[in-house]
N, C-alpha and C positions, 0 to 999 in steps of 0.2 A: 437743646434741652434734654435731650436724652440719653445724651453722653456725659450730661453732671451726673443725672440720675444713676445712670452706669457706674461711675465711680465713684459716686456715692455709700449705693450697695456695695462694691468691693470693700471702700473704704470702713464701712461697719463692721462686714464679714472679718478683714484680717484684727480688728480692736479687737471684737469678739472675742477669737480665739487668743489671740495675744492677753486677755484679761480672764480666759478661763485658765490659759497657760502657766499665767502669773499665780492665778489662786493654787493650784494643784502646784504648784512649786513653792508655795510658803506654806502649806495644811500639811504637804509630806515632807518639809526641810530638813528632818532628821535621816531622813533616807537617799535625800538629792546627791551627796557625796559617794553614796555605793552603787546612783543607777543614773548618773550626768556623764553624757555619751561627749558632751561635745567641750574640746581639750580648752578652749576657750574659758568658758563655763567651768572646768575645773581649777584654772587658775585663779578664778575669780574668788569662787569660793574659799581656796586654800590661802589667799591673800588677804580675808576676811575671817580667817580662822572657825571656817565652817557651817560660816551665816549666810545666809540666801541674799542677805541686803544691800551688800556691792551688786551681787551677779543680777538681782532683782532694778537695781537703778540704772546697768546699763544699757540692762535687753529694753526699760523705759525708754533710755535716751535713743537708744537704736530705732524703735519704735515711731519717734516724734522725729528724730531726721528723715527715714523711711519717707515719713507722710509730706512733711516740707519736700523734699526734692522731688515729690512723685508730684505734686501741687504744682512744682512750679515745672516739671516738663508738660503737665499738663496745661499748662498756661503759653508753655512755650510754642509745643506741638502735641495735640490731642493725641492724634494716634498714639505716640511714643509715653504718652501719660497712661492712657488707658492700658498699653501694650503691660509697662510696667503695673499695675497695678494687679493686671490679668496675673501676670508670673507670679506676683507676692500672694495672691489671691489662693493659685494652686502649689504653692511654697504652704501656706495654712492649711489645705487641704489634706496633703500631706501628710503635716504636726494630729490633724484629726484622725483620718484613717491610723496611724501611731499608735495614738491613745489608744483606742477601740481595738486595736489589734495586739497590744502587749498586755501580758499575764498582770492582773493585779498583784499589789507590791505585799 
């Protein structure tokens, strides 16, 4: 019981940020092309001719795999479920400490 709980909270924590991520990446869209670090992310962009809406629907879909496969190693083997979740957990950590630490745009 207290390892759903566990992952549970993880499981919040990274939507969380992943949907604060999401908001501050369509409020600043105009600016996403002169300060998106990651080359992925600017293909995306530059394949949608500079709309957030491609890059925004796949970090989605990245998102919802994340959570299925992290599901079902946790179904498979707990630990290895939890393990993963722990890492994605301080993968958001991370994206936060980021925020907080770079110059407003």
């Amino acid at each position: 019981m207290r390892d759903n709980i566990t992952l549970g909270i993880m499981m919040l924590w990274v939507w969380g940020v992943s949907m604060w991520d999401h908001y501050l990446t369509i409020k600043l869209q105009h600016e996403i092309m002169l300060h998106e670090k990651n080359p992925l992310g600017l293909l995306l962009l530059g394949a949608d001719g500079g709309s957030v809406a491609l890059f925004m629907t796949v970090k989605m879909i990245g998102l919802w795999l994340i959570f299925f496969i992290t599901l079902g190693l946790y179904r498979w083997r707990k630990p290895y479920g939890l393990s993963a979740m722990l890492l994605l957990s301080l993968v958001q950590l991370y994206l936060v400490l980021y925020f907080f630490h770079t110059p407003p745009l």
